[in-house]
C-alpha positions in Angstrom: -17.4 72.3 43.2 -17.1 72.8 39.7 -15.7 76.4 39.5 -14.6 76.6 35.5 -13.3 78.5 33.0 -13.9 78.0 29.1 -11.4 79.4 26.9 -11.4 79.0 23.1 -11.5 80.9 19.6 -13.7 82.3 17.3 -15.9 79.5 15.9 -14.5 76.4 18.0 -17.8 76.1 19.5 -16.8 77.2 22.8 -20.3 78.8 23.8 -22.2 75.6 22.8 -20.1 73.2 24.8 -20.4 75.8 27.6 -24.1 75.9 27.5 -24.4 71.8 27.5 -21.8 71.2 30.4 -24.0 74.1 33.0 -26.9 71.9 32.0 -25.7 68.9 32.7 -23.7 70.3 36.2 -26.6 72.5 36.9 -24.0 75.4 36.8 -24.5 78.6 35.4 -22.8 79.7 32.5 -21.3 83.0 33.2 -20.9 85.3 29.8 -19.1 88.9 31.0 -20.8 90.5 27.8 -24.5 88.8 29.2 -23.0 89.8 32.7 -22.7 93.8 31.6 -26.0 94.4 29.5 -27.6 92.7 32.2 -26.1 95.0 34.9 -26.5 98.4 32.5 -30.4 97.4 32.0 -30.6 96.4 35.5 -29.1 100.1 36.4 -27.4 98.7 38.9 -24.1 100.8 40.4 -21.9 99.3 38.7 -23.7 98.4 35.4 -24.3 102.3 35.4 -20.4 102.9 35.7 -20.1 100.1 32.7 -22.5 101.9 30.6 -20.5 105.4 30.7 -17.3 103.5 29.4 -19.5 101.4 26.6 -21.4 104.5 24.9 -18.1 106.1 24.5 -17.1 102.7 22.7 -14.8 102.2 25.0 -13.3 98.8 26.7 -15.3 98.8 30.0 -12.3 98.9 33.2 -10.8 95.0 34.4 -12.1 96.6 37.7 -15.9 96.8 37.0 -15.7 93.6 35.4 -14.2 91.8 38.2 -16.8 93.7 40.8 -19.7 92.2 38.1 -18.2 88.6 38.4 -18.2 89.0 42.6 -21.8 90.2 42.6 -22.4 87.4 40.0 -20.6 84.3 41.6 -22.1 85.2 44.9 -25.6 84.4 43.8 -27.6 80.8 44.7 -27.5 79.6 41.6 -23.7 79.6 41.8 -23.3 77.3 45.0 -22.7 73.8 43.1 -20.3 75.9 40.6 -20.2 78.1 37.4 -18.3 78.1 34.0 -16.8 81.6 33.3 -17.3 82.3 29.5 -14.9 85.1 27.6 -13.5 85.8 30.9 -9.9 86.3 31.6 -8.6 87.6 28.3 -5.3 88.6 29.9 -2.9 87.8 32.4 -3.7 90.7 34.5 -7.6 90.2 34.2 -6.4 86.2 35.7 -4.3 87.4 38.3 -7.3 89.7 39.3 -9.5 86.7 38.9 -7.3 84.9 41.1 -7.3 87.3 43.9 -11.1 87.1 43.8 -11.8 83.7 43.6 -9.1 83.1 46.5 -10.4 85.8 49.0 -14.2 83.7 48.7 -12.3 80.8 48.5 -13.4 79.3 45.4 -10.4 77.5 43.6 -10.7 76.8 40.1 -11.2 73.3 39.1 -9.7 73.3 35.5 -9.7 75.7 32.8 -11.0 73.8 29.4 -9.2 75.4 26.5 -11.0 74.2 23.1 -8.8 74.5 20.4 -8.8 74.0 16.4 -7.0 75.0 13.3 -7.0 78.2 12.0 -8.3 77.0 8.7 -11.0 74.6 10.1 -12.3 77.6 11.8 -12.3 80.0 8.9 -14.2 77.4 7.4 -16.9 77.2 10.0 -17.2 81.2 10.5 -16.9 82.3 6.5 -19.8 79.8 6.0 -22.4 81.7 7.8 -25.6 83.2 6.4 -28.4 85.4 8.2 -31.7 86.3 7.2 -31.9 89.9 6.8 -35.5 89.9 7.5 -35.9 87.8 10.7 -32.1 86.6 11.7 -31.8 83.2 11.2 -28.4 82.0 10.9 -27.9 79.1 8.1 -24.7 77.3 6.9 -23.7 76.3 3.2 -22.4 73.5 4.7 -23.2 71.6 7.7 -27.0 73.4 7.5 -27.8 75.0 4.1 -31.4 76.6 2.9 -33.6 74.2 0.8 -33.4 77.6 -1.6 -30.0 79.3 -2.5 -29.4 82.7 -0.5 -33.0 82.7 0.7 -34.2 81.9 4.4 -36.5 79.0 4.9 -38.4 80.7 7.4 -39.6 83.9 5.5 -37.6 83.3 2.1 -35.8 86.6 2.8 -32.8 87.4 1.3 -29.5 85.8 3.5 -26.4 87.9 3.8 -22.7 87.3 4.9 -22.4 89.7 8.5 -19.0 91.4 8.4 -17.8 89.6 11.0 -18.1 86.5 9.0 -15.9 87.0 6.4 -12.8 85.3 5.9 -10.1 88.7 6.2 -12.3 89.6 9.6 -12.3 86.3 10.8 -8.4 85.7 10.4 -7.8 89.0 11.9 -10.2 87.7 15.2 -8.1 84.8 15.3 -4.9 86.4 15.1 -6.2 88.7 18.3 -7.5 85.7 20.5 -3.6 84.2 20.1 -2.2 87.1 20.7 -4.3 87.4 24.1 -4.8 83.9 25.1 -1.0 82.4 24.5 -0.4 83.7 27.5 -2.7 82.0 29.7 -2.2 78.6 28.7 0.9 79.5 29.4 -0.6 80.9 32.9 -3.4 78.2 33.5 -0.8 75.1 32.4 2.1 76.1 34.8 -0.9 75.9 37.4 -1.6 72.6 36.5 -5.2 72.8 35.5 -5.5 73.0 31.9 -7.2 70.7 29.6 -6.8 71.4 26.2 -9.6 69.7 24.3 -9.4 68.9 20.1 -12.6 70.9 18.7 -12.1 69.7 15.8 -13.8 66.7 16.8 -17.9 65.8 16.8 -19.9 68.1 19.1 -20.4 65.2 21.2 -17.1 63.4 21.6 -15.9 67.4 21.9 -18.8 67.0 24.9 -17.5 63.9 26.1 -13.8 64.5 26.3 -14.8 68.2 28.3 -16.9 65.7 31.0 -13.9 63.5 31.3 -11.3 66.3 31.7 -13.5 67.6 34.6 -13.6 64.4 36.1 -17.2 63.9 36.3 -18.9 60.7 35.0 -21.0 61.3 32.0 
């Protein structure tokens, strides 16, 4: 079974390398921020819980989260495996996960940690341009409009969202270290962590990730 965990920062492509490896492995990818709207439009019990924490603003408790991920792994669709997205952020949220996944007895089969430098990353993230009309997201560099700051679809105006700029980004970063040192730490003294250079071409980045799991591409 290929029971995963993705872990990676802002910008490293983490989501997109997710989203090709449950295609190819016919595994869902598991996002806990997906996971919780879902539950809180769903109104099921615990989504409803979720929701009391999340209009306050509030972090919604390890607890519901872990409940979410039991309901979640549970389902068919999780039988050949699943690739947890965002999820742990902390030691304590792993240990949880850990109880969890040893009580169904599903062990983890690696935890692929993408990694790339800061200021490759800044680069990627500060580049970013949306549409303010219709949302779609350009790059000046690796996928600029034909027509300075105006979208190709609807020749809007484009715009840099806060959380693309370079003081936010760098402050994003600093947090995911903060969190995630930790569980390499965790994850590597368990013996199944494969850290993976993002840095790299989507698709060797792809190809690497198969290899690392140990399934032929």
């Amino acid at each position: 079974m290929n029971n995963l965990i993705f872990l990676g920062p802002p910008g490293v492509g983490k989501g997109t390398q997710a989203k090709m490896c449950a295609e190819k492995f016919s595994i869902p990818q598991i996002s806990t921020g997906d996971m919780l709207r879902s539950a809180v439009k769903q109104g099921t019990p615990l989504g409803v819980e979720a929701k009391t924490f999340m209009d306050k603003g509030e972090l919604v408790p390890d607890r519901i989260v872990i409940g979410l991920i039991a309901e979640r792994i549970g389902e068919d669709d999780c039988k050949k495996g699943f690739i947890l997205d965002g999820f742990p952020r902390t030691i304590v949220q792993a240990e949880e996960l850990d109880k969890l996944l040893s009580k169904k007895n599903l062990p983890l089969k690696k935890v692929v940690s993408i990694t790339a430098l800061d200021e490759e990353l800044v680069k990627r993230l500060s580049g970013r341009r949306t549409c303010s009309s219709c949302g779609e997201v350009f790059h000046l560099m690796f996928n600029p409009p034909k027509t300075a700051d105006k979208c190709d679809k609807c020749q809007a105006k484009l715009f840099q969202r806060d959380d693309d700029k370079e003081a936010t980004i760098r402050e994003r970063l600093k947090v995911y270290k903060s969190q995630t040192s930790p569980l390499i730490q965790y994850y590597g003294n368990k013996r199944i962590l494969e850290e993976i250079d993002g840095s790299l071409e989507i698709g060797k980045v792809f190809g690497l990730i198969c290899d690392a799991i140990g399934n032929s591409r």
